[in-house]
N, C-alpha and C positions, 0 to 999 in steps of 0.2 A: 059596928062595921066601919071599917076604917077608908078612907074615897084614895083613890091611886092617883098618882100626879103625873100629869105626861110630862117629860124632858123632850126640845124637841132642838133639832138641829139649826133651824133659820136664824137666822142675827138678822140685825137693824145693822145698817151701814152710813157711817159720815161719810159724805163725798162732796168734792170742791169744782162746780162747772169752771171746764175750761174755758167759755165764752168770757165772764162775767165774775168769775172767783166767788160766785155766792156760796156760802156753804149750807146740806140739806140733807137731812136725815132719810134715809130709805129702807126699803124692806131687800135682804137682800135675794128675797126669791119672788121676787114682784111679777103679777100674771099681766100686765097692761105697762104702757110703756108709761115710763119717767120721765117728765118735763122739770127743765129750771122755772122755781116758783118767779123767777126775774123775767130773763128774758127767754124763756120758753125754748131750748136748746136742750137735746134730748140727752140725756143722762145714764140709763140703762134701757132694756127693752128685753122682753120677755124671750125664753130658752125652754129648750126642756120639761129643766130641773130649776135653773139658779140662773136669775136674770143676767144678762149682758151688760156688765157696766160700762158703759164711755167714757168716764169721768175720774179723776183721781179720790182712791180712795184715803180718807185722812186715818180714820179711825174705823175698828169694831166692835160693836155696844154688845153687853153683854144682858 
């Protein structure tokens, strides 16, 4: 019997606070808001669907 593998749409996201330029890995459909692991300036916050990002996005991990 062979197991089925789900593909799912959400990515992980790099993103750079603009406070502090720290850079910080996120999910990109986060249900609770996003803090800078630095100085605590919010980053995304919860939508919908697909969280709210603040912050610039660098990169999308696959």
């Amino acid at each position: 019997m062979a197991k089925e593998i789900r593909i799912t749409k959400s990515k992980f996201v790099r993103v750079k606070c603009p406070k502090c330029d720290e850079e910080q890995v996120i999910f990109g459909k986060a249900t609770t808001t996003v803090k800078c692991l630095k100085c605590s300036n919010l980053l995304a916050k919860p939508s919908s669907s697909k969280a709210k990002i603040k912050a610039k996005v660098i990169e999308v991990l696959k």
